[in-house]
Backbone as CSV, one residue per row, in Angstrom:
resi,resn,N_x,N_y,N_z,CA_x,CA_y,CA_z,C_x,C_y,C_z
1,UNK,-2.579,3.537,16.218,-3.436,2.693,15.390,-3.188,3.039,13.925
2,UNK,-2.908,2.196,13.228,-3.008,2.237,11.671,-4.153,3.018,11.367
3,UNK,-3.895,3.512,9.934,-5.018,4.197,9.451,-4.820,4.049,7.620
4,UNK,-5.755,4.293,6.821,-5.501,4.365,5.825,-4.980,5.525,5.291
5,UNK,-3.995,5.136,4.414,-3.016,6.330,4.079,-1.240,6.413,4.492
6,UNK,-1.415,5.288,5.388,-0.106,4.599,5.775,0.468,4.390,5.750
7,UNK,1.690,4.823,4.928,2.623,3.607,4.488,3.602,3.204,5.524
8,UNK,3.560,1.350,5.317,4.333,0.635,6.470,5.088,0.041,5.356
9,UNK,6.184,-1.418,6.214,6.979,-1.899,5.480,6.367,-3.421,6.051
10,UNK,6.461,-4.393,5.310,5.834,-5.314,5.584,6.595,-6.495,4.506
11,UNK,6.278,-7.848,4.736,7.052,-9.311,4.151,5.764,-9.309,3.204
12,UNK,5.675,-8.702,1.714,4.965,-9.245,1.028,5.144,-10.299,-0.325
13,UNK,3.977,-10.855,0.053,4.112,-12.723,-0.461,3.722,-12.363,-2.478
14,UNK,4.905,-12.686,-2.901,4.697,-12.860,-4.708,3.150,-13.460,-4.707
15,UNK,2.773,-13.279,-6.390,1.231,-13.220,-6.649,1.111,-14.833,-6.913
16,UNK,2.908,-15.315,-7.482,2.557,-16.694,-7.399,2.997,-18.269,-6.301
17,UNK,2.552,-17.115,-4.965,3.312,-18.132,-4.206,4.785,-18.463,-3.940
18,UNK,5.668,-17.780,-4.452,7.010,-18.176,-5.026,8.161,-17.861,-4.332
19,UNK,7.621,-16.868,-3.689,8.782,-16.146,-2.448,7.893,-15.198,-1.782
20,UNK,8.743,-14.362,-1.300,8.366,-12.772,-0.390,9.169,-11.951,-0.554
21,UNK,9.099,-10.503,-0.486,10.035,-9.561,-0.442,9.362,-8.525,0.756
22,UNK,10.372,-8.063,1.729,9.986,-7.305,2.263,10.025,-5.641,1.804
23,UNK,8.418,-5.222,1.302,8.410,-3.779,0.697,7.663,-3.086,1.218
24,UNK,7.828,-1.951,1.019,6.694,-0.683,1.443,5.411,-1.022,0.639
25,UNK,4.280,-0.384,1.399,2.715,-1.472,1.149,2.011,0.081,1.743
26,UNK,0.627,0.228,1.258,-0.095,1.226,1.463,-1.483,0.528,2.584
27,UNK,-1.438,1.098,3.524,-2.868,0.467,4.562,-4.154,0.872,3.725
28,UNK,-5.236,0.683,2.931,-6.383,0.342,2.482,-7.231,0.294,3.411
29,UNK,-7.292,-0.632,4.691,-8.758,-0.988,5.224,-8.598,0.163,6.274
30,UNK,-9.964,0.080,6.551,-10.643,1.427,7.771,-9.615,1.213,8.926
31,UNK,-10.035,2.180,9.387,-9.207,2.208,11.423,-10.466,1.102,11.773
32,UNK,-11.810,0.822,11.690,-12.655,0.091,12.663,-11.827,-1.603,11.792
33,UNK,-11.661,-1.653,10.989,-11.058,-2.988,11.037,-10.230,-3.252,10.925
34,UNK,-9.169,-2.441,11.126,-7.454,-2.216,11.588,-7.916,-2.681,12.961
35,UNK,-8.616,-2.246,13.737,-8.886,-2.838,15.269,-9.069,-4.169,15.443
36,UNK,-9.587,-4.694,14.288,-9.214,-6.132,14.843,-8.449,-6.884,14.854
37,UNK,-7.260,-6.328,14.604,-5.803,-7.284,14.801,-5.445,-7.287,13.304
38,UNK,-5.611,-7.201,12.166,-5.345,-7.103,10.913,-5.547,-6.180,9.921
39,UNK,-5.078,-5.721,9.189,-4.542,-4.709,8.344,-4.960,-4.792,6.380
40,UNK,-5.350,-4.266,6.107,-5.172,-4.798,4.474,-4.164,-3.530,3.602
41,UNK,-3.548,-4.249,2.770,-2.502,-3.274,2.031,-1.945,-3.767,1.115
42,UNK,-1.988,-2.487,0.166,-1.774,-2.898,-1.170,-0.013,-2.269,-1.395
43,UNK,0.363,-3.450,-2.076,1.999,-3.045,-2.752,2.371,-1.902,-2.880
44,UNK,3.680,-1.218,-2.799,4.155,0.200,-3.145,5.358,-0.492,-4.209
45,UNK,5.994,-0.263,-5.074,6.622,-0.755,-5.997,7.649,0.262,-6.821
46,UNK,8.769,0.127,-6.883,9.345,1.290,-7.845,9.456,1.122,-9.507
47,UNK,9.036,-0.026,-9.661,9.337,-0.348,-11.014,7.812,0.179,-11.915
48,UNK,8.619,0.754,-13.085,7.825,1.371,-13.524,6.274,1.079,-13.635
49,UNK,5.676,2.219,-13.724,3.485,1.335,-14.557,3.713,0.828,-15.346
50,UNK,2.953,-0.618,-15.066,2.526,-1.266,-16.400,0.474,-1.009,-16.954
51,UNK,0.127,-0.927,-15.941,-0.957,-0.395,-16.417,-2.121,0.378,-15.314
52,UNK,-3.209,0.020,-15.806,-3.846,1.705,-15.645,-4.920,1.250,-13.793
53,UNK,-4.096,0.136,-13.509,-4.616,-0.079,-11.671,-3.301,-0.096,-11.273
54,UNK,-2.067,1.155,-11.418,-1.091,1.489,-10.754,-1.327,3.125,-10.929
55,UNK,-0.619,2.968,-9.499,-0.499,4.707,-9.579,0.716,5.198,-9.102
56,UNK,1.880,5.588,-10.341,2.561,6.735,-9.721,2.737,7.649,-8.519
57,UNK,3.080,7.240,-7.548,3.142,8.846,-6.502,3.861,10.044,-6.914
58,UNK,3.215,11.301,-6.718,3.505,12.479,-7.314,4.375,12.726,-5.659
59,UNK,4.090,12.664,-4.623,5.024,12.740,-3.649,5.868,11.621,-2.441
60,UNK,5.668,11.448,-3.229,6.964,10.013,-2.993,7.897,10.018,-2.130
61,UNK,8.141,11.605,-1.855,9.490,11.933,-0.615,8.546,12.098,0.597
62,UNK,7.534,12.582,0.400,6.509,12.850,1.618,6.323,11.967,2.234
63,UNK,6.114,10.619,1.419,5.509,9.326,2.091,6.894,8.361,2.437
64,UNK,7.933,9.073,2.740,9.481,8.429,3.320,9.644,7.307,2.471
65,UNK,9.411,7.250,1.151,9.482,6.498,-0.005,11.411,7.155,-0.163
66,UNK,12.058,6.249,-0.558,13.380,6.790,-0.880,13.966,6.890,-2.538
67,UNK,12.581,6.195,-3.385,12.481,6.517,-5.155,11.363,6.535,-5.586
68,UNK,10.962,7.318,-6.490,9.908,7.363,-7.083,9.495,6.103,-6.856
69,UNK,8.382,5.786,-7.142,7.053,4.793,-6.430,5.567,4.525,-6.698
70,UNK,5.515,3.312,-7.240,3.804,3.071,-7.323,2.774,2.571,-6.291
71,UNK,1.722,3.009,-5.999,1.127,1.705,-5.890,0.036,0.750,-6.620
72,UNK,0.338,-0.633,-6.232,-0.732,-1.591,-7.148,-1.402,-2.012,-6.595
73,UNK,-2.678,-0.991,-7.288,-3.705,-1.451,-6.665,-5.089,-3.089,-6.174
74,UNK,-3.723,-3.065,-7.411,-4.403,-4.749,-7.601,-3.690,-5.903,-6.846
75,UNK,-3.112,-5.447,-6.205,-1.830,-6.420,-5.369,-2.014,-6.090,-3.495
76,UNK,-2.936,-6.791,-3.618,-3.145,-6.286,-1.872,-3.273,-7.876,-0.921
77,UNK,-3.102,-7.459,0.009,-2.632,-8.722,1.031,-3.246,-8.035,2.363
78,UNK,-3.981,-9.105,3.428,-4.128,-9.208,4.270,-3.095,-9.686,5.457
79,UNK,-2.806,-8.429,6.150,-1.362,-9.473,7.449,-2.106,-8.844,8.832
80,UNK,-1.409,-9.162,9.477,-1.347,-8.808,11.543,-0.680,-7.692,11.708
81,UNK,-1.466,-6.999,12.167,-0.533,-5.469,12.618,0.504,-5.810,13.423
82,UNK,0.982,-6.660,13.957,2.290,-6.853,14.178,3.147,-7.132,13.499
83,UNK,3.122,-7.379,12.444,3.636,-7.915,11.277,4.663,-6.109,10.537
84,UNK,3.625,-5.305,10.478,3.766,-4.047,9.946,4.416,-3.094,10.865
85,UNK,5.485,-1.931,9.975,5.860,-0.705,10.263,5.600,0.334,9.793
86,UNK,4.878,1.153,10.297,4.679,2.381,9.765,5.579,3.143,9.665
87,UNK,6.560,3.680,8.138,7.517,4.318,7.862,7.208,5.694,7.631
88,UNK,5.926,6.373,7.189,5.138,7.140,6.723,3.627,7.224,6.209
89,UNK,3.460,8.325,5.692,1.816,8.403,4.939,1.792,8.798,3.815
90,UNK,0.992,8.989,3.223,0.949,9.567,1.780,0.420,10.740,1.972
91,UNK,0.414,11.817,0.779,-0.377,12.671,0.551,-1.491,13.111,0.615
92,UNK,-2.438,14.301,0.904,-3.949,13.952,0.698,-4.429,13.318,-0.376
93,UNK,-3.599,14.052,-1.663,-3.975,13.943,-3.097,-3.136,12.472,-3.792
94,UNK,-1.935,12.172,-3.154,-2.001,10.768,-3.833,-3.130,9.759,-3.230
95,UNK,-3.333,9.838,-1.400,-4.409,9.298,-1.074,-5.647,8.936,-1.547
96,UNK,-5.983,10.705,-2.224,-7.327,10.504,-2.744,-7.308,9.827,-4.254
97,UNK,-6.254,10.227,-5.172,-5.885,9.219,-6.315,-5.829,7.707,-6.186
98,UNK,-5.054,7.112,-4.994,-5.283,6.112,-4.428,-7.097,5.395,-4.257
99,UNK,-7.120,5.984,-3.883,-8.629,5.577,-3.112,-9.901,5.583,-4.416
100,UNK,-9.684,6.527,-5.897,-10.247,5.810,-6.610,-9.572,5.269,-7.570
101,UNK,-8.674,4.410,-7.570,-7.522,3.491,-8.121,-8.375,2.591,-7.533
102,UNK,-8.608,2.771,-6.395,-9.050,0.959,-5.281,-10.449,0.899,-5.822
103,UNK,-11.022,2.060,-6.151,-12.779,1.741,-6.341,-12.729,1.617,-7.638
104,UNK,-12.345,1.182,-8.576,-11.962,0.745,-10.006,-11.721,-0.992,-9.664
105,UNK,-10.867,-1.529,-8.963,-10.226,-2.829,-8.639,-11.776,-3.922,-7.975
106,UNK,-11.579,-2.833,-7.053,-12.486,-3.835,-5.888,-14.542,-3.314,-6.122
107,UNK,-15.360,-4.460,-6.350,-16.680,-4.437,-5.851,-16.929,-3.031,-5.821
């Protein structure tokens, strides 16, 4: 079962509709609603920060990332756990950097 802290590889859809690229993506939502057949996850990205709802990974090799690596936190997508591969996880501490990156973004 997915969990947050995840990193999978997944077909994620541009912000303007415009294409897809298939990239590494961070799992966000709980294990109780990973159970229902869908997943939420936000972008992993190598191109540099542009601003301050990205986060740098400090271990980037840990999380089977193959270059330094962000994630944006502001770039998240809902798919089907079939859809997703889990390549790795993140860190405790990029996790927990992560996690208030997301409580800055979201409600």
């Amino acid at each position: 079962m997915l969990k947050p802290g995840d990193v999978v590889v997944a077909m994620f859809t541009y912000s303007d509709l415009s294409g897809a690229k298939i990239r590494p993506a961070l799992v966000v939502s709980r294990e109780t609603y990973n159970g229902t057949g869908s997943v939420v996850i936000a972008a992993i990205s190598s191109r540099p920060v542009r601003n301050q709802y990205e986060l740098l990974l400090k271990d980037w090799q840990e999380a089977s990332l193959r270059i330094p690596s962000k994630v944006c936190a502001g770039q998240l997508m809902t798919v089907k756990i079939g859809l997703v591969k889990i390549i790795g996880c993140l860190s405790q501490q990029d996790f927990n950097n992560a996690r208030e990156l997301l409580n800055q973004v979201l409600i």
